[in-house]
ROVO-783212 format. One record per residue (C-alpha): x, y, z. Coordinates in Angstrom, 2 decimals. Layout:
// ROVO-783212
      east     north        up
         X         Y         Z
...
***
This chain:
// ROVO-783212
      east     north        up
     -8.19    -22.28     61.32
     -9.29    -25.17     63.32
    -12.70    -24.69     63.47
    -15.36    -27.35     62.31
    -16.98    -24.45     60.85
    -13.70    -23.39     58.59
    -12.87    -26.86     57.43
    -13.67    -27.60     54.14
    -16.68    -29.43     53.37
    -18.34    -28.57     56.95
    -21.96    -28.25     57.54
    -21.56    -24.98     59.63
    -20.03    -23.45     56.25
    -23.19    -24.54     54.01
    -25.48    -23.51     56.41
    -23.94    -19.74     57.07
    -22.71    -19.44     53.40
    -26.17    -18.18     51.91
    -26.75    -15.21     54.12
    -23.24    -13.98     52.56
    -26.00    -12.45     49.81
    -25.39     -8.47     48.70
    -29.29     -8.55     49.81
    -28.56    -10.66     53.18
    -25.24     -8.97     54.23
    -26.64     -5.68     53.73
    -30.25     -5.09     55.39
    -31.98     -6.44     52.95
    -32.09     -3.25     50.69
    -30.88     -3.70     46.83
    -26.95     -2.68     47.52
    -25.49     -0.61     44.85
    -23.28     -1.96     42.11
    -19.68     -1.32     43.97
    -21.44     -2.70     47.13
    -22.85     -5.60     44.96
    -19.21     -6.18     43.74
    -17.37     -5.94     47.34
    -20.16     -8.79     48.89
    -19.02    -11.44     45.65
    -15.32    -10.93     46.27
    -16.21    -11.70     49.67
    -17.51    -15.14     48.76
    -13.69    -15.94     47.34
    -11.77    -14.52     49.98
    -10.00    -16.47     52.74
    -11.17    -15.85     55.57
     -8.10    -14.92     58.31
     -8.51    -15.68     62.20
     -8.50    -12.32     63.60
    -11.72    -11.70     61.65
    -13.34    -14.56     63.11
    -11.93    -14.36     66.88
    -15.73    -13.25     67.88
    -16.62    -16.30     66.01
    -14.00    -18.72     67.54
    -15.13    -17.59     71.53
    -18.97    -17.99     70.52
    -18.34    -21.60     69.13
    -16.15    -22.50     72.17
    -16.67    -25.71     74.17
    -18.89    -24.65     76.86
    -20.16    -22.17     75.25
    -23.79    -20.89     75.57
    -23.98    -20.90     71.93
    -23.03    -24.54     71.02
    -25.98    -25.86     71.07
    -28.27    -24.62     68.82
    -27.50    -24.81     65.27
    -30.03    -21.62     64.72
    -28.31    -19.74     67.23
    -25.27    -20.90     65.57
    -26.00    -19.68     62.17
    -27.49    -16.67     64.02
    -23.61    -15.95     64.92
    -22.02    -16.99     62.01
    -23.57    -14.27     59.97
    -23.60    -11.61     62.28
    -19.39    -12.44     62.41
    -19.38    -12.50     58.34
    -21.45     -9.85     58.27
    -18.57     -7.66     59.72
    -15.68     -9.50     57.91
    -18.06     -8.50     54.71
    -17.90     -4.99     55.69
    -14.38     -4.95     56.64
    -13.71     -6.69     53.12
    -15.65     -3.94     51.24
    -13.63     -0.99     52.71
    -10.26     -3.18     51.68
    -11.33     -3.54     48.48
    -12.45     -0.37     48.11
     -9.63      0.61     49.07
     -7.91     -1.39     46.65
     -9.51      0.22     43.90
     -8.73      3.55     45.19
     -4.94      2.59     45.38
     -5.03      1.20     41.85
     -6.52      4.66     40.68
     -3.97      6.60     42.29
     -1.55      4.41     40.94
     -2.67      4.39     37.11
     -2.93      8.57     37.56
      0.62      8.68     38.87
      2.00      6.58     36.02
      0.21      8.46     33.28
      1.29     11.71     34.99
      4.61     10.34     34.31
      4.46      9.62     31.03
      2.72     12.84     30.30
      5.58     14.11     31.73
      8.17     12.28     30.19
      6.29     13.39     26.88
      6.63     16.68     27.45
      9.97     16.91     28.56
     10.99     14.42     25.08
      9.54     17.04     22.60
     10.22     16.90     18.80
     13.48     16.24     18.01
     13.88     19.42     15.99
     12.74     21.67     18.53
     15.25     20.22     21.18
     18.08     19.94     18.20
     17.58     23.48     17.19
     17.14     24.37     21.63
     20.61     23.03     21.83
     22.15     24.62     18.76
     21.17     28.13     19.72
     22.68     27.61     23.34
     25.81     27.11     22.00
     27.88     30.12     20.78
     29.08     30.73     17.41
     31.98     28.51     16.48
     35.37     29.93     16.01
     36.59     29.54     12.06
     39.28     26.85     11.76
     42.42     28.93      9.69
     42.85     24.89      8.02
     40.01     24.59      6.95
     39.84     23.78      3.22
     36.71     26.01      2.24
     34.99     25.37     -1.64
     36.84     27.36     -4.32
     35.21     30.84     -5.33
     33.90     30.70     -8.36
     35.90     31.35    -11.27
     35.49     35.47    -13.01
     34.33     35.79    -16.18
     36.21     35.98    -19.47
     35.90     38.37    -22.79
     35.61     35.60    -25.94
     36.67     37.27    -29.28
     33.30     38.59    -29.47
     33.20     40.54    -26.23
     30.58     38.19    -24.25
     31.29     37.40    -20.70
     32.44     33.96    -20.36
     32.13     31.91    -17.17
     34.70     28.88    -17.32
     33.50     25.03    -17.20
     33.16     24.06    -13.54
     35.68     22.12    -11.80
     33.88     20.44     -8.73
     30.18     20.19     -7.28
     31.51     22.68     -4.26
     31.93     25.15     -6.82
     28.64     24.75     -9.17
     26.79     25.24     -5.73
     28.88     27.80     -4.89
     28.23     29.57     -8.69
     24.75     28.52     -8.22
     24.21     30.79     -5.10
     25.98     33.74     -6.36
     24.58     34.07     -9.86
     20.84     33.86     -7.52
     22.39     36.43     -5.16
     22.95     38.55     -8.20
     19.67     38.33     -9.48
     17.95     38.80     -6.32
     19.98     42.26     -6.05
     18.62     43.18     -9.59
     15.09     42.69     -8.50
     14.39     39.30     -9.63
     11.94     37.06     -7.16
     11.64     33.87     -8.99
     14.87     31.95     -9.55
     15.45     28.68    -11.45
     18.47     26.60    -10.69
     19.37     23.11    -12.54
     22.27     21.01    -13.09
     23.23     16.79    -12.47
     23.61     16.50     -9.00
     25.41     13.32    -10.05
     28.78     12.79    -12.20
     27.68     12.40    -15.58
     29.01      8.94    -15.67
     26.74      7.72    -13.17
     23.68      9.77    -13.90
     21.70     11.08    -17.30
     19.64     13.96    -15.59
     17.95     13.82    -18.85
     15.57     10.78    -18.60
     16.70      9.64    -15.24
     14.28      8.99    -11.94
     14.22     11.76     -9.87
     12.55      9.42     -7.28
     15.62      7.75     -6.72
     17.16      7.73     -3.44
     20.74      8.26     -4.36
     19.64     11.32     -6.41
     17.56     12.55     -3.52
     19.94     12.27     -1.16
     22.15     14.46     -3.43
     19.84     17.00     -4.32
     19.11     17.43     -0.54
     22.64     17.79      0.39
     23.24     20.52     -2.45
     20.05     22.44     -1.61
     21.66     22.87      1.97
     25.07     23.88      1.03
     23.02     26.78     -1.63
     21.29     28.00      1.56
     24.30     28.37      3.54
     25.99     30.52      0.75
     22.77     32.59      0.65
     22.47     33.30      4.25
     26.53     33.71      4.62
     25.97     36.40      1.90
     26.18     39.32      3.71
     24.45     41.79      1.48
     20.94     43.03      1.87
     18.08     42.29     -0.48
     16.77     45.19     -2.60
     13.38     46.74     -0.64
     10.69     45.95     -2.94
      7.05     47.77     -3.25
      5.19     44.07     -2.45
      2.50     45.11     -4.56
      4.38     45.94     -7.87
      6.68     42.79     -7.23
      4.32     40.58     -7.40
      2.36     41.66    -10.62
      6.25     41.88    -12.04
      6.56     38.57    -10.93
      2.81     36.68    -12.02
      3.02     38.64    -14.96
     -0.72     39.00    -15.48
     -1.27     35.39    -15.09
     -4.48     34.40    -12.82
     -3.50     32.09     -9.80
     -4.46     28.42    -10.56
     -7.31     28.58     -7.63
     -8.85     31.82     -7.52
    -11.14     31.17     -4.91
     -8.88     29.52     -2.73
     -6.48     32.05     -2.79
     -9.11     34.42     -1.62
    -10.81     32.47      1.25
     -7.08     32.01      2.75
     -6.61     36.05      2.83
     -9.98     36.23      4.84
     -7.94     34.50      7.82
     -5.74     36.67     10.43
     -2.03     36.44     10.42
      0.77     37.94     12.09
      1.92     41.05     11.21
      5.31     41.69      9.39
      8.01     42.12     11.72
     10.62     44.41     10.92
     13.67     42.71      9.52
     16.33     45.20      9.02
     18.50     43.85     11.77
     17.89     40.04     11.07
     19.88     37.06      9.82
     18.67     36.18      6.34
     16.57     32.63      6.96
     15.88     30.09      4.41
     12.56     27.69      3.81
     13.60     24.39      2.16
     10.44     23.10      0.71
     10.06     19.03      0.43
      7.02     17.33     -1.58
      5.27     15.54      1.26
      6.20     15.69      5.60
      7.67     12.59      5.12
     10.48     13.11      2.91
     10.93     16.13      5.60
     10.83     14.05      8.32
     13.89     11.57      6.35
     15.89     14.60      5.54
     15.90     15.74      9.24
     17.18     12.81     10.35
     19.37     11.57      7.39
     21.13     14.94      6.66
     21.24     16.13     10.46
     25.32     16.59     10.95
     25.27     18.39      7.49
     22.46     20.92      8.59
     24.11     21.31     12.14
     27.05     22.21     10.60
     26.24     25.60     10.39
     26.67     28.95     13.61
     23.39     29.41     12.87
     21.12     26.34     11.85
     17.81     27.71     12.96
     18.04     29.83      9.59
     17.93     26.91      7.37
     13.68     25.64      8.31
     12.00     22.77      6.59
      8.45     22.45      5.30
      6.70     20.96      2.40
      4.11     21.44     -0.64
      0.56     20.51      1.17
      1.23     22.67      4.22
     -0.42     26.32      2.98
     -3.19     24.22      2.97
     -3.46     23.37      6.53
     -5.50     25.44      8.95
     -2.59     25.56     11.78
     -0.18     27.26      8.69
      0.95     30.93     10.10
      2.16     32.18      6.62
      5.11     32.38      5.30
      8.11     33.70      7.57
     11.22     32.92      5.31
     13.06     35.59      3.40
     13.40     32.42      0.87
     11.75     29.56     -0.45
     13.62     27.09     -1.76
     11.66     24.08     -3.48
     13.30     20.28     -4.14
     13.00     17.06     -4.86
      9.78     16.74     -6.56
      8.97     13.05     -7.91
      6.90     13.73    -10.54
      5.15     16.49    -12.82
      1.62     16.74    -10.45
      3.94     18.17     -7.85
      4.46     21.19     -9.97
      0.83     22.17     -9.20
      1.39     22.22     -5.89
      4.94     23.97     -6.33
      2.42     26.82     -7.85
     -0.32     26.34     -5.40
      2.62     27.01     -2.54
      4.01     30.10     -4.59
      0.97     31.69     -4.92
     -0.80     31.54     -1.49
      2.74     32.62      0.28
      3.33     35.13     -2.46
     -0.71     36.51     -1.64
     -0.12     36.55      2.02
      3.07     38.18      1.80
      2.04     40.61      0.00
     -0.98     41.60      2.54
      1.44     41.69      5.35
      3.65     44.20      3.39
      6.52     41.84      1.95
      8.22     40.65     -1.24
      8.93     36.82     -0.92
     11.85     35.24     -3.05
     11.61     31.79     -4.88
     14.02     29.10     -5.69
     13.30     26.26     -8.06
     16.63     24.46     -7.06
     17.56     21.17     -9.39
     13.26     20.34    -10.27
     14.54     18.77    -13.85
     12.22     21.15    -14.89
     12.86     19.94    -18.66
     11.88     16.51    -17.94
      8.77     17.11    -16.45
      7.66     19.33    -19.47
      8.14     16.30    -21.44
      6.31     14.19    -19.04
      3.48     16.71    -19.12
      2.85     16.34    -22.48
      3.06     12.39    -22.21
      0.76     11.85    -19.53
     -1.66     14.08    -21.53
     -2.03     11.93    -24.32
     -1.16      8.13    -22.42
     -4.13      8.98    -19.57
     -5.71     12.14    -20.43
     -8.72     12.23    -17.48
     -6.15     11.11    -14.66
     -6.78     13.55    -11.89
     -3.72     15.10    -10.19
     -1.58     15.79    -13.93
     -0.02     18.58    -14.42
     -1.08     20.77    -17.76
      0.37     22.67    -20.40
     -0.76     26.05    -18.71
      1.72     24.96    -15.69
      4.62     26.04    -18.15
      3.16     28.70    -19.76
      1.72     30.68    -17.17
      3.67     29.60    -14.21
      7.17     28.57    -14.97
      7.56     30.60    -17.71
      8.23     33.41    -14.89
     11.22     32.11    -13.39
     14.55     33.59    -14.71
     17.49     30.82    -14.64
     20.29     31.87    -12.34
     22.23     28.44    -13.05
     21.89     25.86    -15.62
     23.65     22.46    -16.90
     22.15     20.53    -19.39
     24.49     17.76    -21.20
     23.85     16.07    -24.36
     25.34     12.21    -25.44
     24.64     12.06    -29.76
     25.38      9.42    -32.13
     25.47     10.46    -35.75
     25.79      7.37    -38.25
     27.47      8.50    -41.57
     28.38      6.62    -44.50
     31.81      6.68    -44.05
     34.96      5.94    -41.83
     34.61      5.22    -38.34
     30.60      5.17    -39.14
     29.39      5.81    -35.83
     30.49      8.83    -34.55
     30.00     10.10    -31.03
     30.00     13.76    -29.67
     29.07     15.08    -26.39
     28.72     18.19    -25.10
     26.85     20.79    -22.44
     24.66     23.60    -22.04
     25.54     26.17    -19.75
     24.41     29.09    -18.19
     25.73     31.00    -15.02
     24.21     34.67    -14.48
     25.45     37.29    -15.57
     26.89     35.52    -18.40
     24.77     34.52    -21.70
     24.18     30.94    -22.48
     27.24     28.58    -23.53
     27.34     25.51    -25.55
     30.39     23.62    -24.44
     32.24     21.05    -26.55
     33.43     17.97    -25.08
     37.32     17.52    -26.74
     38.01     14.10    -28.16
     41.00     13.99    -27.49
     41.75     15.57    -23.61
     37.64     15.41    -22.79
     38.20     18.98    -21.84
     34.97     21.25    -22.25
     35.37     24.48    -24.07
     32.69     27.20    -25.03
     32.03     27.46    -28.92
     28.69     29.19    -28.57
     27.08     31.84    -26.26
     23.43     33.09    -26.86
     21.51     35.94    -25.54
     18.80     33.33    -25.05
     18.15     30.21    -23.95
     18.89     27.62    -26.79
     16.00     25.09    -27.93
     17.51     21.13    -27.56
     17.44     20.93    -30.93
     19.67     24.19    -31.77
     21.48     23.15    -29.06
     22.05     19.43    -30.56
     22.70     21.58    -34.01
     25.58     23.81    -32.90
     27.38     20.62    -31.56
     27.03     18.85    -34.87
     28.77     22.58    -36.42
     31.28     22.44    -33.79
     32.18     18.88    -34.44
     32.68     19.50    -37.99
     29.01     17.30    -38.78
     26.99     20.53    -40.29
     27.39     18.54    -43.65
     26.31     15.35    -42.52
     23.23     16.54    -40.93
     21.96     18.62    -43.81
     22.39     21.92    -41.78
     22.62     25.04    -43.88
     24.88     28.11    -43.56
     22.64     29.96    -42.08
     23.58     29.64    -38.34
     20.54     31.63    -37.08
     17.78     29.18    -38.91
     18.84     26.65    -36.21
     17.09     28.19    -33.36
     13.28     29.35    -33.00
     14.21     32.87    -33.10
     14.67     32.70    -37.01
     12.63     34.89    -38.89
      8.93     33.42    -39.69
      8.97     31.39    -42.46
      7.47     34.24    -45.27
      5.30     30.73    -46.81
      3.37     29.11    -44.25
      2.67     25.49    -44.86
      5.93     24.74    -46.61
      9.19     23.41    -44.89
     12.09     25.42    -45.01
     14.87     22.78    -44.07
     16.46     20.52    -46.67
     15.87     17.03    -47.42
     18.83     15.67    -45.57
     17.91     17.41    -42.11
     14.48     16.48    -42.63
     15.41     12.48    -43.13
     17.46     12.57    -39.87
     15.65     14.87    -37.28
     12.03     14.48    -38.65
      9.04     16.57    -39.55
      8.95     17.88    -35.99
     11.54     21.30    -35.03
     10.91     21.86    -31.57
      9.11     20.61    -28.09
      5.83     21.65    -27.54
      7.40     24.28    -24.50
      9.95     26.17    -26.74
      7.84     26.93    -29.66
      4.88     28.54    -28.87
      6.08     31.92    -28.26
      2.64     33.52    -27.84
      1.22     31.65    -25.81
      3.54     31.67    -22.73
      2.49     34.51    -20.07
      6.43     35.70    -19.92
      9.86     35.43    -21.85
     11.73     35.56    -18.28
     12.52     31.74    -18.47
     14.52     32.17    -22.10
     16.30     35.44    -20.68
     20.35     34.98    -20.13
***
């Protein structure tokens, strides 16, 4: 502009500046706080010279106006005054635009939210739109598990295992069997590692690799047990359950009955549905890893939807719905306090289940349930008043209700004897795959072949179990065992003089005063004998 007025530093700016005021510019009256706003911008904005063409004619040479400075000023802020008003509707307007703008771009990424979804809704979306996939003739499936034998004794014999396809594959049919006699509460345990790079016995179930494998079997067991095409037994829900608990009390009473007081959907009738599966993690985030991790395994299936995830702490969530799974199949835990949410899970399903009419089916699938017993009893007497630890009642009352289905449990011994080679070495296995009683497997020195030298109606003891390896291996003499094969176990007959030990002097030096672990002894005090049953 080429004004005197618009120059910088003029007087005619100084003078007209101060009635540029929210109180001046506006009548006088206290403006309100946008109007307040709009009349400071104003002082900061440049003004342009089609605001100020009234302005420009007034201040003219020749003009009527030029020669007053009042009358000057007089103009000046009548001409602001309109430029103020005309720069309070822009920047209103402004603002508006900049509203409309942020609510368009979070519309957007509402929408773009909504559309993105969790990724297993939209995986499991896209599964189910495709059709069921044709079955390659070429394709190698696992081997079918081996029939049982007759021994010289008449017991039905299953053969050592050749391959992890078919131990998962063994694994789901001696469940499927049991599930068809009536059975509701399964155990299943064996390495899910080579025993050369794994002992199951003390290892850390925590570890990844392990994890990882555990997670991989536990989906390959729920395919076989939805492929299965027979029908479960129908079940009276009320006399299943009190088969299954036994007359134990749930662990929380009054838990168990404030969570019936809520509503939940009825039973649907599932005569003419697919079988569906619940795999059961320890916390959402191991879910959550799984999901993503083992995704092209899971999706491998025609029908993945029937293989669902959850995990221990979600019965007690207000947004659960109850339990919807024909089975529940429960891995990975880290550490003995998970078992007491294992049973806090069992129960409240169970309890719901049965209200809507029901009978709910339980899988304990590769827990190392003998390892945590131990640790039970450790973390008892190392930090007795740590909250969260499991008890002794955990196995007495609650796992002692599973039946085993599938079992392998090996066993690495030294013996030191007082003659050539000194140290000796034998190794062997406990086995047990339903219908078949429990084997004790001998690992050959020479070919490292296993064969059977033992079956039992009932679950050995780790001690008998060490015992009839030492018999097998020709070390009875060594150890100080006796002829008596039966006195190995704990179902020898009472010892007719309490107080007094009835094992020689030999035995006693190398196994010590202790016979047993504080689970397989006490045989009145557990709630069931299901666990020991073959």
């Amino acid at each position: 502009c080429s004004l005197p007025l618009c120059r910088p530093g003029g007087r005619g700016v100084k003078a007209a500046m101060p009635a540029l005021s929210p109180m001046a510019v506006f009548g006088g009256a206290a403006p309100s706080a946008a109007t307040a706003f709009a009349a400071t911008r104003l002082q900061h904005i440049v003004v342009d010279t089609n605001r100020l063409q009234p302005l420009a004619a007034a201040l003219a040479p020749g003009s009527e106006f030029t020669g007053s400075s009042s009358e000057t000023a007089s103009v000046v802020s009548s001409a602001l005054g309109k430029a103020a008003s005309a720069a309070f509707v822009a920047a209103a307007g402004a603002v508006l635009r900049r509203r409309q703008q942020r609510s368009s771009i979070l519309a957007r990424q509402a929408e773009a939210t909504a559309k993105k979804d969790s990724v297993a809704k939209q995986t499991l979306a896209n599964l189910r739109k495709r059709g069921v996939k044709s079955v390659d003739p070429n394709k190698k499936m696992p081997p079918k598990p081996d029939p049982w034998q007759l021994d010289e004794l008449g017991n039905r014999v299953f053969p050592w295992p050749k391959s992890f396809a078919e131990i998962v594959q063994t694994a789901a049919y001696s469940s499927m069997e049991l599930f068809m006699k009536g059975e509701t509460r399964i155990e299943v345990d064996f390495p899910p590692l080579p025993l050369a790079d794994l002992d199951w016995n003390v290892c850390d179930t925590a570890e990844t690799r392990i994890v990882d494998a555990n997670i991989q079997h536990a989906i390959a067991f729920c395919k076989f047990l939805i492929k299965d095409p027979r029908k479960f037994p129908k079940l009276d829900a009320d006399e299943a359950l009190k088969r299954a608990m036994a007359g134990a009390e749930p662990q929380d009473v009054d838990a168990v009955t404030e969570m019936l007081e809520r509503r939940f959907a009825k039973a649907e009738n599932q005569d003419n549905m697919k079988r569906s599966v619940r795999v059961i993690f320890p916390n959402k985030a191991e879910m959550l890893r799984a999901r993503d991790i083992h995704y092209e395994k899971w999706k491998k299936m025609d029908r993945p939807d029937l293989i669902r995830r959850g995990w221990y702490d979600e019965v007690n969530e207000e947004t659960w719905g109850g339990p919807f799974e024909d089975v529940y199949v429960y891995i990975i835990a880290q550490e003995s306090g998970e078992l007491t949410q294992i049973r806090n899970y069992v129960e409240k399903a169970d309890a719901v289940a049965m209200k809507q009419g029901r009978v709910l089916r339980h899988v304990l699938f590769n827990l190392n349930l003998n390892k945590f017993r131990n640790d039970i009893q450790f973390y008892k007497t190392v930090t007795p008043f740590k909250v969260g630890l499991a008890t002794p009642p955990i196995h007495f009352d609650f796992l002692s209700t599973f039946r085993n289905s599938y079992f392998i449990r090996f066993g690495k011994y030294t013996m030191t004897v007082l003659r050539d080679p000194y140290n000796i070495d034998y190794v062997g296995a406990m086995y047990h795959a339903f219908p078949s009683p429990w084997q004790t497997f001998m690992q050959d020195r020479t070919d490292l072949a296993y064969r059977c030298v033992d079956v039992q109606d009932k679950r050995p003891t780790i001690i008998a179990f060490k015992r009839r390896l030492q018999r097998a291996f020709g070390l009875s003499k060594e150890a100080g065992l006796g002829p008596d094969i039966v006195m190995d176990d704990v179902y020898r007959p009472l010892n007719p003089r309490p107080g007094t030990i009835d094992r020689g002097f030999t035995q006693v030096a190398r196994e010590g005063f202790g016979d047993f672990m504080w689970w397989e002894g006490d045989l009145e005090t557990e709630i069931s004998d299901r666990w020991r049953l073959a």
